[in-house]
N, C-alpha and C positions, 0 to 999 in steps of 0.2 A: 328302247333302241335295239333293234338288230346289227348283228354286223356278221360276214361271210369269209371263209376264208377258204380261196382253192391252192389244193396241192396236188401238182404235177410227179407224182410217182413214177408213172412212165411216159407224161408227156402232157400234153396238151390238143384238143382239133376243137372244132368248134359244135359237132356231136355229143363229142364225149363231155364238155362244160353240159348240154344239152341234157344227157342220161343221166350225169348226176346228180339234177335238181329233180328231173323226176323219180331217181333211185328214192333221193331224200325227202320224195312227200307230196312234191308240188303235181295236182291233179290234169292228168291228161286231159280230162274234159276241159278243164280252163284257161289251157293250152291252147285246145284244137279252136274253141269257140274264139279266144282270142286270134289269133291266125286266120280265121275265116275270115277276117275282115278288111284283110288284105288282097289287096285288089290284081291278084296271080292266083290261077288254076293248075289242076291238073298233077295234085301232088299229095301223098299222105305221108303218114306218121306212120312205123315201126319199132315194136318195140320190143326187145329178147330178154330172157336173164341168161347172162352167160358166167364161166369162174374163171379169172384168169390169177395163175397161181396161187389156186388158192384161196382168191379173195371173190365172193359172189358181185356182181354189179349189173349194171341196166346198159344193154347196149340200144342207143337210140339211133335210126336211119331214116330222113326224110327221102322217099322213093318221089322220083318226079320220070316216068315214061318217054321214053325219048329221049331225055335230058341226059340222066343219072347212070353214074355208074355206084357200084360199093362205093360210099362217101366218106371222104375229108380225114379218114385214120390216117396216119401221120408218117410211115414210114415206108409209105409205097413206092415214092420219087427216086429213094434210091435204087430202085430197084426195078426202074422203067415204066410207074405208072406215072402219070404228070399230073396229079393232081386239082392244083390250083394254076392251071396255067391254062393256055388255048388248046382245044378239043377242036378237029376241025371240022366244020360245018354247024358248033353250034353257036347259040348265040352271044352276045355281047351287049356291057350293058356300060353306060356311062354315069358317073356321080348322079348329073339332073338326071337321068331315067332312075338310079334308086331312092333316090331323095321322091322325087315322084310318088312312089308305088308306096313309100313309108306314109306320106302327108295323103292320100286318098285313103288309106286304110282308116279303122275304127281303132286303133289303140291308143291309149289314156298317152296325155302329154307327157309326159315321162320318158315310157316307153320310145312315143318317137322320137323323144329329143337326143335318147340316151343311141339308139341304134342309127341317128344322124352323123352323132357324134364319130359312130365307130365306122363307118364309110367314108365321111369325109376326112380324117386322120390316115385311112388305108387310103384313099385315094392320093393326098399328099407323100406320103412316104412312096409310092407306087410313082408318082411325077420325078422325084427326088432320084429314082434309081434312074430313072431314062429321059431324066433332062428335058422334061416338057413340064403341064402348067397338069394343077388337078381335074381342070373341067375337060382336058383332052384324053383324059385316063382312061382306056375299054377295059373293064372288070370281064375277066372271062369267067372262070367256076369258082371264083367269090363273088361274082355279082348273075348268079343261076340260082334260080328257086328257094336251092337247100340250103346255099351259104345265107339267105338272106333270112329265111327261116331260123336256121340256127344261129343267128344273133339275134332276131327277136324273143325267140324263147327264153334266151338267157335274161334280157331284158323284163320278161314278162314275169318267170320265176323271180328275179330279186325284187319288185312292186308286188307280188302277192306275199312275198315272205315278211315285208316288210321291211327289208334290208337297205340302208341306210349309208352304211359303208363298205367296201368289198377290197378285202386282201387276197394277195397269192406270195407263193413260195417262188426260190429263184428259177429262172428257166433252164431244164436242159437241152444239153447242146449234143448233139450223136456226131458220130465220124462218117466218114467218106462224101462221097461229091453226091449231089441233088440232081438227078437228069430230070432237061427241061426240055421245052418246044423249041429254044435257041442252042440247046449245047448243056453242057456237063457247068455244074453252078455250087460254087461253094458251100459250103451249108454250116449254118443256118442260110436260104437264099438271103438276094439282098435287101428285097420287102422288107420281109419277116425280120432281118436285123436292125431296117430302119426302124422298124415299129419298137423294137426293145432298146433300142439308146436311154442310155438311163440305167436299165434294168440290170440285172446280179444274173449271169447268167453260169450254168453250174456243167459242167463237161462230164458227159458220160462215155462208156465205152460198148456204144453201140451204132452199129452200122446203119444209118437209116435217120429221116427228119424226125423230129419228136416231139415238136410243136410247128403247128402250121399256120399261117399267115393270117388265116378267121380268127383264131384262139389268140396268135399276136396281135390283132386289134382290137377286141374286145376285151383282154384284160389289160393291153399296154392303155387304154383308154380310158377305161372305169377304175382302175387302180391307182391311187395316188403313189406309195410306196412300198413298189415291187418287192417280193425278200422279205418283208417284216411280217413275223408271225406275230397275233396279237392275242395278249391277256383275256380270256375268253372264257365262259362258260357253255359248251356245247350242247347244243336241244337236238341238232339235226348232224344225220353226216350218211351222206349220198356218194357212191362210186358210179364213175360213168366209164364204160368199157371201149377201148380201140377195140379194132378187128385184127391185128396182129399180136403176136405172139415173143415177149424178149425175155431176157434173163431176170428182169424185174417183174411185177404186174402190170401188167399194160392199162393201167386207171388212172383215172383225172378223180379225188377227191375233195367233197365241199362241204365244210363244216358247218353250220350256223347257230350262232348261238348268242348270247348277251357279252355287250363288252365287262372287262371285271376292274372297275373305277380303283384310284391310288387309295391307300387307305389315309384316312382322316378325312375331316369335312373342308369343303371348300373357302376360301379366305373368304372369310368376311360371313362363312355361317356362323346360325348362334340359334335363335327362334326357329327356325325352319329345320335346322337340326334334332332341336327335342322335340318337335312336332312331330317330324318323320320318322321319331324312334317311338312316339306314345302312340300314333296312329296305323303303324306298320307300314307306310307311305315307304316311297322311295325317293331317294337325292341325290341330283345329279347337277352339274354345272352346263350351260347354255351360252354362246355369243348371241348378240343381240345386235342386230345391222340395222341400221337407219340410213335413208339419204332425200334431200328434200327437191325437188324436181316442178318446177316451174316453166319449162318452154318446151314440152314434149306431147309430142299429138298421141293422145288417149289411146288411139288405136295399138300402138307401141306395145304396150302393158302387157298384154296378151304373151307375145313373144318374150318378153321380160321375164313374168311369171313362169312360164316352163324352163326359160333357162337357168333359174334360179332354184327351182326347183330340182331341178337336173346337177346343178352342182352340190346339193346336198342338205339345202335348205330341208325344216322339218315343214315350216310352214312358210307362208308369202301372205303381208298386206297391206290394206292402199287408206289412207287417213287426208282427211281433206284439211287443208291448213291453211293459214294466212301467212304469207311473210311482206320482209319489209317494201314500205311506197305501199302498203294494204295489196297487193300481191295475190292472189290464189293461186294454190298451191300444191302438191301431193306429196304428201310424206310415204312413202315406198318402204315398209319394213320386213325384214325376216329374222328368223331363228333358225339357228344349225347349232351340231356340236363343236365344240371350240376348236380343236386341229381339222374343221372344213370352211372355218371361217374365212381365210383364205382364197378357196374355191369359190362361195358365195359373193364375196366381194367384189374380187376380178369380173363374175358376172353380171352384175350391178354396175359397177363401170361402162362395160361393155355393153349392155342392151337397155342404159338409159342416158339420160344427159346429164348427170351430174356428176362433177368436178370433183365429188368426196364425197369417203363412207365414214360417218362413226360406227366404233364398235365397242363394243362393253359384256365383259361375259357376267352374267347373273345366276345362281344357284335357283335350283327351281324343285319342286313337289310332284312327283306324278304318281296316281295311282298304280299298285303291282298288277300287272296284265298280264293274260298267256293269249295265242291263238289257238282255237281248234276250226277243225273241221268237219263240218254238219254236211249232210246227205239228206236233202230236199228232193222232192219230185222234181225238181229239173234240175237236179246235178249238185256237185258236193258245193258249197260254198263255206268262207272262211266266218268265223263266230269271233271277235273282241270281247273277251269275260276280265271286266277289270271289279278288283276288288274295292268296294267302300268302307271308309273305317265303321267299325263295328264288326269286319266279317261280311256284310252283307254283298253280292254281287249282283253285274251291269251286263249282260253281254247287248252285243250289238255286230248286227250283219251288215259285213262286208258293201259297201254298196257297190263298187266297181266289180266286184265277182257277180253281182246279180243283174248288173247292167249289160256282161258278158253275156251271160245266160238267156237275159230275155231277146236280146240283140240275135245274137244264133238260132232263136227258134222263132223269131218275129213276131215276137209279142210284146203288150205294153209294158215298159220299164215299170211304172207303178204300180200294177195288179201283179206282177213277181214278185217285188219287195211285198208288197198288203199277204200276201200269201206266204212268205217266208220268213217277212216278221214272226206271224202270226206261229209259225210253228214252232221257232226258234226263240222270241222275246215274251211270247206270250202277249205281244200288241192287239190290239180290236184292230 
């Protein structure tokens, strides 16, 4: 299990989450390939190493012609750039136009469920501030190329990372007022505040926004519990750079690394414990969701399974069953870790027809795993090396990095995997 944690040092944009995941590893190319499959032109990737106080980091800038100015750094508003707001003469986009443009693209369900998620949340809080409905919402430069971009990226880095669960630190808050396209605007604006209800937010002493309304919906939306730093053992830690310049380092940092479990074994180990210390295994505790579904049209499933998955589920699956009056039937199960139990459940409610979940958490065995990253003739892809007791190891490629791959260069999905096995697993 992975888990992420971003810390706003000097803020937050939706770039700088962006620079870094790439600072911390995650491959341009599996980026760009992913991206490409979204169904908007006319746009690239940028990428600097710049040092701000000090500290080296990745400044990332989607350039879109025509569109774009210097993007989404955080504290321009105050100081008469308007950011995230109406640019005149350009374009406008509505919830269904970017729900749209996510659901025609090629990214893995996940991905779109997860960057549906964080439009449709921005779009609500956006209704909220001006007293209309979400589907009458115009996205002006959160819903332009970049911004949309840079919430998929985010997206697409935490599914290659493997990451699982995603924390951030509390938000800061800078002084003075926000100029906008209507006038002079409190700050944090009042989007951007609706989107942190909930959240810990932490007051700085500096003139200018320092989190922007892209960064407050993609982390007010993938974050269950703003503020809480978590017990962690670090593998990755990536800085991503604003374009301005404060008294602090103007970086977004993102840790990743393994959660680090309470000590002693879980209630009710015993056998599974002296196993996982005779075999070098690992142990860890699991919720276990069930729910039994008998009047729902098949087709349903589909949309079940990614939302299910999207709230945190490890895995999703579907068991044919009899119930009572001899009845047919689908038993609907997943597995999460036990504080996402919660999250999976709601969604199991939500996206099927049953009245109720059981849930039961079980202590479970997995093999010790790392990821690497292997450099194939068509681009880096990610390697699963898990260890077998005795020492001996398993890796296994990536298959949605190589379905990116072969996707991007238009070739058969199967003859890239037979070729990249073959270098990587050593398969015929």
């Amino acid at each position: 299990m992975k888990i992420a944690y971003v810390e706003m040092v000097g803020g937050a944009a939706g770039n700088m989450l962006a620079g870094a995941f790439v600072d911390l590893g995650v491959p341009l190319e599996i980026i760009d390939a992913a991206l490409r499959t979204i169904p908007v032109e006319g746009w690239r990737i940028e990428t600097s190493r710049v040092v701000k106080r000090g500290i080296a980091a990745t400044y990332l800038d989607v350039i879109v012609p025509g569109e774009d100015e210097p993007h989404d750094d955080h504290d321009e508003r105050a100081h008469g750039h308007d950011h995230e707001h109406h640019h005149e003469g350009k374009p406008t986009r509505r919830l269904s136009d970017v729900l749209a443009v996510l659901e025609r693209s090629g990214l893995s369900p996940r991905v779109k469920q997860q960057a549906a998620r964080i439009y449709t949340r921005l779009a609500e809080a956006e209704a909220r501030v001006h007293g209309t409905t979400a589907d009458r919402i115009h996205f002006h430069e959160v819903g332009e190329i970049d911004a949309i971009v840079d919430v998929a990226i985010t997206c697409i880095a935490l599914e290659w990372l493997g990451v699982e669960r995603l924390y951030c630190s509390a938000f800061p808050v800078g002084t003075g007022e926000i100029r906008m396209a209507h006038g002079d605007y409190p700050n944090p604006p009042p989007a951007t505040l609706d989107l942190l209800r909930g959240a810990p937010l932490r007051p700085v002493d500096v003139r200018g926004e320092l989190v922007t309304t892209t960064a407050a919906a993609i982390l007010g939306t993938l974050v269950e519990q703003p503020g809480l730093r978590p017990a962690m053992r670090a593998e990755r830690v990536g800085y991503g750079a604003g374009r301005s310049d404060f008294p602090m380092p103007n970086v977004t940092r993102v840790t990743v690394g393994e959660p680090l479990l309470e000590a002693g074994p879980p209630q009710g180990a015993g056998a599974g414990a002296e196993l996982a210390a005779a075999e070098g295994l690992e142990r860890d505790e699991v919720a276990i969701l069930e729910a039994n579904v008998d009047d729902m049209d098949p087709r349903w499933f589909e949309g079940a399974f990614e939302a299910l998955l999207a709230a945190g589920a490890y895995d999703v699956w579907l068991t044919p069953v009899q119930m009572k009056k001899s009845r047919p039937a689908t038993l609907v199960g997943a597995v999460c870790a036990p504080e996402r139990a919660g999250q999976v459940a709601k969604a199991l409610l939500e996206h099927t027809t049953t009245l109720g979940v059981r849930i039961r958490r079980q202590e479970r065995l997995v093999l010790a795993r790392r990821i690497e990253t292997v450099q194939t003739a068509h681009g880096p892809v990610r390697v699963k090396v898990s260890r077998l007791p005795g020492g001996r190891e398993r890796r296994t490629v990536e298959y949605d990095d190589v379905r990116a791959l072969a996707l991007a260069r238009a070739l058969p999905v199967e003859a890239v995997l037979r070729e990249i096995r073959a270098q990587v697993e050593g398969a015929p």
